[in-house]
N, C-alpha and C positions, 0 to 999 in steps of 0.2 A: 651727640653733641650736647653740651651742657647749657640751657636755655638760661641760667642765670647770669650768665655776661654775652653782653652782644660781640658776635664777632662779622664781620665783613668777610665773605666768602665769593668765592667764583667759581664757574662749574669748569672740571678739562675738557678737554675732544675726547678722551676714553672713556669719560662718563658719561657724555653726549650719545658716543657709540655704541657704549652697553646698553644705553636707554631705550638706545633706536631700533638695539635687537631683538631685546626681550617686548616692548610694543607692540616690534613686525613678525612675531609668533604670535602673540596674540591675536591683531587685527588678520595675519592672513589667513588663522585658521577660519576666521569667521567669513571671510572672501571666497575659501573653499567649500565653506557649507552652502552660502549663498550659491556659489557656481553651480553646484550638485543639485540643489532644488532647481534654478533655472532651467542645468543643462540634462540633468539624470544621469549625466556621464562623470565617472569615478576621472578618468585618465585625465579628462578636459578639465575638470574642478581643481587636477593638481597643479595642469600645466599654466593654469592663471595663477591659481596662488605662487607659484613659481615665479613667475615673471613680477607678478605684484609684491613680492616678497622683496627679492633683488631692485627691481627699481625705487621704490620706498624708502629703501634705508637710506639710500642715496638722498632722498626729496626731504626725508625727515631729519637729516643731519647739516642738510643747508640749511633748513631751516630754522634749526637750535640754534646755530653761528651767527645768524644774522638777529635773532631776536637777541643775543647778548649784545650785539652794538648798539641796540636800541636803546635809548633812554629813561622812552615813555614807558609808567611805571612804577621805576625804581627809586628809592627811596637811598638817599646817602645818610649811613648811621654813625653817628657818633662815635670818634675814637673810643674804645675800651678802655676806662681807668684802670691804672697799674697799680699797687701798692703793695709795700710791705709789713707786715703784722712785728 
């Protein structure tokens, strides 16, 4: 993106989506690890990160959707001046 002209952006639902998967590989590996040290059980660590992985994405994509309707925060930017050289 080229930072020398402001532009007004919004994010999609597939960018929301990609964001919420690549995250929930992230945080579940670390839910896995935690499992493993708690449980000492390989099987048990995955079948949480399982479950925590699939419900997540879910929790983390409502939650993207509603923080766009929120106001609080956002800043309205000035239309982009147009010209011709």
């Amino acid at each position: 993106m080229d930072s020398s002209t402001s532009q007004i952006v919004t994010e999609t639902s597939t960018r929301s989506v990609i964001k919420g998967i690549t995250w929930r590989i992230v945080a579940t590996f670390s839910t896995i690890i935690i499992a493993y040290f708690i449980t000492g059980e390989t099987k048990i660590a995955l079948q949480i990160g399982g479950i925590e992985f699939i419900a997540k994405i879910a929790v983390y994509y409502l939650h993207e959707r509603i923080w766009l309707r929120i106001s609080f925060g956002k800043k309205k930017l000035p239309d982009p001046v147009e010209f011709e050289i």
